[in-house]
C-alpha positions as CSV (number, residue, x, y, z in Angstrom):
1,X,180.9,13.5,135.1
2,X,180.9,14.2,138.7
3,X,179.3,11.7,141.6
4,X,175.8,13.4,143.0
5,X,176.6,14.4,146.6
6,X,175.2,12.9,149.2
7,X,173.8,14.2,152.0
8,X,176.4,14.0,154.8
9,X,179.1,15.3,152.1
10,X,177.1,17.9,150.1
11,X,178.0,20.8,152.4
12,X,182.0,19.6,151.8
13,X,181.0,19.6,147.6
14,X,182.8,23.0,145.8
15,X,180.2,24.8,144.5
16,X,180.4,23.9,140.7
17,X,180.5,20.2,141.7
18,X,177.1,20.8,143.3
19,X,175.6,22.5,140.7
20,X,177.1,19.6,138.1
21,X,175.3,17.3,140.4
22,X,172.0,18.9,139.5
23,X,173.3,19.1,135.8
24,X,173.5,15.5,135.7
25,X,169.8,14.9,136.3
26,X,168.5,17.3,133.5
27,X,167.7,14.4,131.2
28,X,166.3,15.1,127.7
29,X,162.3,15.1,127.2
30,X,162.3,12.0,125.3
31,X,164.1,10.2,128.4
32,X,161.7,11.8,130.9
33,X,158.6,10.7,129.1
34,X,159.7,7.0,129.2
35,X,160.9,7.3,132.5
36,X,157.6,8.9,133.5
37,X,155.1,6.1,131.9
38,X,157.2,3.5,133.9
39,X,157.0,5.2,136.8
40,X,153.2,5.6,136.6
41,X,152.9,2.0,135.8
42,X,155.1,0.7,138.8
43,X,153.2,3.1,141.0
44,X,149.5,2.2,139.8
45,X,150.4,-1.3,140.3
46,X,151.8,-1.1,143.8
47,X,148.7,0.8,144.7
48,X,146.4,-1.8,143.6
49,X,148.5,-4.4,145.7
50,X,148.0,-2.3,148.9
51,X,144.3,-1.8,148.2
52,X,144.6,2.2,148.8
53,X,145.2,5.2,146.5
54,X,148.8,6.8,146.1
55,X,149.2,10.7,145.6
56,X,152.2,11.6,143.1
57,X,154.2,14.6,143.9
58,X,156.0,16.0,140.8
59,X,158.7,18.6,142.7
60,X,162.0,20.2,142.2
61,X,164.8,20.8,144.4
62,X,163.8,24.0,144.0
63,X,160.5,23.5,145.6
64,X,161.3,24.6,149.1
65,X,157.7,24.0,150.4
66,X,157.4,20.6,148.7
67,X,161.1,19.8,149.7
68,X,159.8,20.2,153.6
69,X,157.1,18.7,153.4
70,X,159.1,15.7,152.4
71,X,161.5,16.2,155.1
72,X,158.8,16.3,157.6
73,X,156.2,13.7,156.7
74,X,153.6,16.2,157.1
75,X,151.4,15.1,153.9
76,X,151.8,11.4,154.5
77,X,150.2,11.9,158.0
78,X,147.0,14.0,156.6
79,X,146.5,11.7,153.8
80,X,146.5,8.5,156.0
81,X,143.4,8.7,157.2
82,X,141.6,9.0,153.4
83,X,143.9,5.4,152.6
84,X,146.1,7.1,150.5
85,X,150.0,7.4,150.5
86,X,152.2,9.9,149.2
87,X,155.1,8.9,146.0
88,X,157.6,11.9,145.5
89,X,159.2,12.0,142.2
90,X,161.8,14.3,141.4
91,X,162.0,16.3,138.3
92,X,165.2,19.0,136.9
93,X,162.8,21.6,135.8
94,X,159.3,23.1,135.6
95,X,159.1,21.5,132.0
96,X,160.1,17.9,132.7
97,X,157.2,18.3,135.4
98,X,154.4,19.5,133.2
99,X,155.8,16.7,130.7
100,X,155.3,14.1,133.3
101,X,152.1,15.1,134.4
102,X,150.6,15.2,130.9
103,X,151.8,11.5,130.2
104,X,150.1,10.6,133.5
105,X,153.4,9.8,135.4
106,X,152.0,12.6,138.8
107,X,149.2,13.7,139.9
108,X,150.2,17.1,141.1
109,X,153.1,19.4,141.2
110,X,154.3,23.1,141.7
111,X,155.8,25.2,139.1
112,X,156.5,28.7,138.6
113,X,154.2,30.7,135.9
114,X,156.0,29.7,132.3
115,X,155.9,26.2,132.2
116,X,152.1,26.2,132.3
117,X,151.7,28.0,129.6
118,X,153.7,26.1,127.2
119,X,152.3,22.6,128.4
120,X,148.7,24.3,127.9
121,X,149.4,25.5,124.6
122,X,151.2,21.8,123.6
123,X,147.6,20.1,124.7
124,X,148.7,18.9,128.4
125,X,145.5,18.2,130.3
126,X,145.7,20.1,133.8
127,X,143.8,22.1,136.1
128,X,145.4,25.1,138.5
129,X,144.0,25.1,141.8
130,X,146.5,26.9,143.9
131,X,149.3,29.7,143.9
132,X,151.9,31.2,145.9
133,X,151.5,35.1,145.8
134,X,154.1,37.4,143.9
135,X,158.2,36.7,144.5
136,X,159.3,39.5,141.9
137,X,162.8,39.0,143.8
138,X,163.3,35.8,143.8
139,X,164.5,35.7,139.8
140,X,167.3,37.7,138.6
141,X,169.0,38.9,135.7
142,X,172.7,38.5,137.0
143,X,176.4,39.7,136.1
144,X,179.2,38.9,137.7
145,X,180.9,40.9,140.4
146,X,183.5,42.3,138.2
147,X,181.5,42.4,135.0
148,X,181.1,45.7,132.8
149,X,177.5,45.9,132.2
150,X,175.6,48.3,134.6
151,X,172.1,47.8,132.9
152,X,169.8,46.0,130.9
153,X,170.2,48.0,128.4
154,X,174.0,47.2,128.0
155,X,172.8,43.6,127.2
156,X,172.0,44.9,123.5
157,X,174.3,42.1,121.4
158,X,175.4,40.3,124.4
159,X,175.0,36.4,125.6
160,X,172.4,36.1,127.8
161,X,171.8,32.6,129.4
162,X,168.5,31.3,130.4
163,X,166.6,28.1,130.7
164,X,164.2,28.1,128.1
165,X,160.3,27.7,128.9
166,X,160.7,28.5,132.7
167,X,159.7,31.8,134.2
168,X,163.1,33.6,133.8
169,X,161.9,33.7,130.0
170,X,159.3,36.0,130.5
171,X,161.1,38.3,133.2
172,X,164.1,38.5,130.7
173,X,161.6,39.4,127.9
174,X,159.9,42.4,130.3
175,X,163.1,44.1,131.4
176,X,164.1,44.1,127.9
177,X,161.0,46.0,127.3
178,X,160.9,48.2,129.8
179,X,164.4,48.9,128.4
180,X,163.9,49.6,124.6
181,X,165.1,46.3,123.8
182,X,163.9,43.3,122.6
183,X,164.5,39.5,122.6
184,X,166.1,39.5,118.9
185,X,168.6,42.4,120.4
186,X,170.4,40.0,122.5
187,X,171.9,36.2,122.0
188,X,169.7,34.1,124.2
189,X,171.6,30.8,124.7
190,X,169.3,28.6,126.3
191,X,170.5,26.3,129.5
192,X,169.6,24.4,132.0
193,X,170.4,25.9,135.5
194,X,173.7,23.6,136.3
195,X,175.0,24.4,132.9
196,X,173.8,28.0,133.3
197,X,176.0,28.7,136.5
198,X,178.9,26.9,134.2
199,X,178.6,29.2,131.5
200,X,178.2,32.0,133.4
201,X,181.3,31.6,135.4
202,X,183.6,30.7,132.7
203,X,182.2,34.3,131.7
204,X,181.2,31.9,128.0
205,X,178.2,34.3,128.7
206,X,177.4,37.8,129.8
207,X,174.8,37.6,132.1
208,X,172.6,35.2,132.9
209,X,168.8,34.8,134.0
210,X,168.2,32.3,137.1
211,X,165.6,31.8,140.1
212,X,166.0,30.9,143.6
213,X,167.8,29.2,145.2
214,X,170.0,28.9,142.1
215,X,170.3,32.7,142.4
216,X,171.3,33.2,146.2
217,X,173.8,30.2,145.3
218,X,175.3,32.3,142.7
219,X,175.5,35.6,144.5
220,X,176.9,34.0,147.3
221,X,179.5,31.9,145.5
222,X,180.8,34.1,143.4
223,X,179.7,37.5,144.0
224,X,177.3,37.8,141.4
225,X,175.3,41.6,141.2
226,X,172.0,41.5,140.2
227,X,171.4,43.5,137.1
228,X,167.7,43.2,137.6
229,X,165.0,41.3,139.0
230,X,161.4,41.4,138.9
231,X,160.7,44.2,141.4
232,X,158.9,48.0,140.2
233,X,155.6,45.9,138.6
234,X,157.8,43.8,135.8
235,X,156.8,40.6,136.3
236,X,155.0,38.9,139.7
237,X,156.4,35.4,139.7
238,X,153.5,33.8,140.7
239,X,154.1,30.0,141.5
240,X,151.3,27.9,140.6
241,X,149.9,24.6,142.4
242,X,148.6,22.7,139.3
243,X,146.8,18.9,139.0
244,X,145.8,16.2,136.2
245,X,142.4,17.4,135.3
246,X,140.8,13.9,136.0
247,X,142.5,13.4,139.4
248,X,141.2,16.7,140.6
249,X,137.6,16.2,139.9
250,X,137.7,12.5,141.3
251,X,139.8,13.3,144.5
252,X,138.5,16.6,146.4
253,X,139.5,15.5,149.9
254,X,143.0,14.8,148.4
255,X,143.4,18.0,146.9
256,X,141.8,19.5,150.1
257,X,144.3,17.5,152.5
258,X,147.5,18.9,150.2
259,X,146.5,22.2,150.2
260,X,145.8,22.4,154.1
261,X,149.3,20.9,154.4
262,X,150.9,23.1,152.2
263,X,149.3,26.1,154.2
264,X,149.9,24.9,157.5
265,X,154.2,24.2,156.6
266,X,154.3,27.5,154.9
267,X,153.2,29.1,158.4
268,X,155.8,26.9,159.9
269,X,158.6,28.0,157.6
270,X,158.1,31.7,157.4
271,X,158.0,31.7,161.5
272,X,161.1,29.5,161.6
273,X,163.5,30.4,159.0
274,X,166.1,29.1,159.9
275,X,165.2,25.8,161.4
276,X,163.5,25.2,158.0
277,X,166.6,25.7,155.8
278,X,168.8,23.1,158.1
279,X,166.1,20.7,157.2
280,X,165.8,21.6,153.9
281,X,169.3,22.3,152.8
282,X,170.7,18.6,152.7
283,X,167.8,18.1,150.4
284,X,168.7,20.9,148.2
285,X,172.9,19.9,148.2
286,X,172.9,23.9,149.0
287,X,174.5,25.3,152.2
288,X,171.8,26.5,154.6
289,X,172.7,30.1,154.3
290,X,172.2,29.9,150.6
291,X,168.7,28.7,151.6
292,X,168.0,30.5,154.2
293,X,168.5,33.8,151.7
294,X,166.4,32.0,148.8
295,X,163.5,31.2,151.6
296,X,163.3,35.0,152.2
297,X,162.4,35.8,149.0
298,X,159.2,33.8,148.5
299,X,155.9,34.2,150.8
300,X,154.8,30.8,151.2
301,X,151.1,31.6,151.5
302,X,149.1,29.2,149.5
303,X,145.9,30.6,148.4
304,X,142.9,29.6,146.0
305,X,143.1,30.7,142.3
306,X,141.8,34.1,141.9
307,X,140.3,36.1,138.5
308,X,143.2,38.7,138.8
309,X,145.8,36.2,139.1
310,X,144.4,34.1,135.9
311,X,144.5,37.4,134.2
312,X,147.9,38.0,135.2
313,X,148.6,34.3,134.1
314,X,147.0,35.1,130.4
315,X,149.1,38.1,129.9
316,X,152.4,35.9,130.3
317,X,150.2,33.8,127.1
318,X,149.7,36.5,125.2
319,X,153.1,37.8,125.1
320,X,154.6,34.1,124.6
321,X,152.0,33.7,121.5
322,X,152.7,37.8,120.1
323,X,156.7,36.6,120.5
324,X,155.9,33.6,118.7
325,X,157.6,31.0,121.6
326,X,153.9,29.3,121.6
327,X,152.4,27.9,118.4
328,X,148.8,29.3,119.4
329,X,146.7,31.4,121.5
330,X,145.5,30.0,124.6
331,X,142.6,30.7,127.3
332,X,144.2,30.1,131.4
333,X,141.0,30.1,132.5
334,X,139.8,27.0,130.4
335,X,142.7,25.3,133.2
336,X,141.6,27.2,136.2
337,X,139.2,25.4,138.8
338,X,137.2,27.1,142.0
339,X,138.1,30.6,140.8
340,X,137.5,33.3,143.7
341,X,136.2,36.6,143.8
């Protein structure tokens, strides 16, 4: 097992021993749930020392927006004023997130559209109050540089790795639609991102299904092509701001304060790309070009839940429930708060 960088080596790390690092913290539900409860039971109790309340960021490194707001401080500064102090806890994955938040270990946190529907359909209790509009390029279905396969449709009966649950699952399901294929017509093996890019260049897999900045990582790396992404109407790739029901109805101002943050540093970063991904990329244990590509592909415009955008959410349910990857049907909008026309 490698050593996780740190972050006045991490640029000097080879590229697979970065993305090991990030393997090593994909710990197994069971662990993450245990973890979680402590956490949430050190964290209520320091916050009862200090006499204020503590907002609890569930983020990934993936989170650029989150991973800035970190960096800069912003959200501690906003909060200050309504006694309350921010704790940022890292998770591997939009799964371990939802898992934590459901046990009560976060408050908030920001995934992309899949997780949510799994945790919703396994009885999490959450609300979505915020999204990021459509990155349809910032997932991928890739090959490497040298690799036969010049469409989806040559995937029929190969190994396509993805990790399972996360938002890749549903673009790799819609491009296999759109071309004749289905799920059962490949050999889904289902990995976490570090042991994705592993798998992938060991060529133990065909092609394999990944998000930013994992993806600009990968094509800049190794040369990966990208086979297909979610670009012609497949799939929007929405990424959701979501909250513990309870905390969201008994903390407006808090909820008010993130979001203003979140809208204000998205501004920042979209105006100042690459200023952004220097302050981001140590965080990340990614080289700031890789960021700077993976920064391009999102908008960073935090807006309000809209109708349209539920709707868009419950066709990701429906397909998950027709494809049999949730045990029942849901309703999104049962988890969506201050819908907008």
């Amino acid at each position: 097992m490698n050593p996780v960088a740190t972050e006045d080596s991490v640029l000097e790390v080879p590229p697979r021993s970065i993305w090991r690092a990030l393997s090593d913290l994909a710990i197994s539900a069971v662990v993450v749930t245990a973890i979680a409860l402590i956490v949430s039971f050190i964290s209520a109790a320091s916050a009862h020392a200090q006499g204020k309340g503590e907002l609890r960021i569930g983020y990934q490194k993936s989170a650029s927006l989150f991973v800035l707001q970190k960096a800069q401080g912003t959200l501690e500064k906003k909060l200050a004023p309504l006694g309350f102090g921010v704790k940022w806890v890292e998770f591997p994955a939009g799964p371990q997130l939802l898992e934590g938040l459901n046990v009560g270990a976060v408050d908030v946190g920001y995934v992309g559209e899949a997780p949510p529907i799994f945790a919703q359909a396994a009885g999490a209790k959450f609300v979505y109050f915020g999204y990021d509009p459509a990155a349809p390029r910032a997932e991928a279905i890739l090959v490497t540089k040298d690799s036969p396969i010049r469409s989806v449709a040559d995937l029929k009966g190969k190994k396509v790795a993805l990790n399972k649950g996360s938002n890749v699952h549903y673009l790799l399901v819609k491009q296999l639609e759109k071309n004749g294929l289905k799920l059962s017509d490949i050999q889904p093996v289902y990995l976490a991102p570090a042991d994705g890019r592993a798998a992938f260049e060991s060529k133990n897999v065909d092609a394999w299904v990944i998000w930013d900045p994992f993806q600009a990582a990968a094509e800049k790396a190794t040369g990966a092509r990208v086979l297909a992404d979610g670009t012609t109407d497949v799939v929007n790739n929405y990424q959701f701001y979501l909250g513990e029901r309870g905390f969201v109805k008994n903390n407006p101002k808090v909820i008010d304060a993130l979001f203003a943050d979140s809208v204000e540093q998205g501004i920042w970063l979209k105006k100042n790309l690459r200023q952004a991904a220097e302050l981001i990329a140590p965080l990340q244990g990614l080289p700031v070009d890789v960021v700077e590509l993976a920064l391009r592909r999102y908008e960073f415009n935090v807006k309000p839940i809209t109708p349209a955008v539920a709707a868009g959410q419950q066709q990701i349910a429906d397909t998950f429930f027709a494809l049999k990857l949730i045990p029942k049907p849901i309703r999104v909008s049962d988890a969506v708060v201050a819908a907008q026309p």
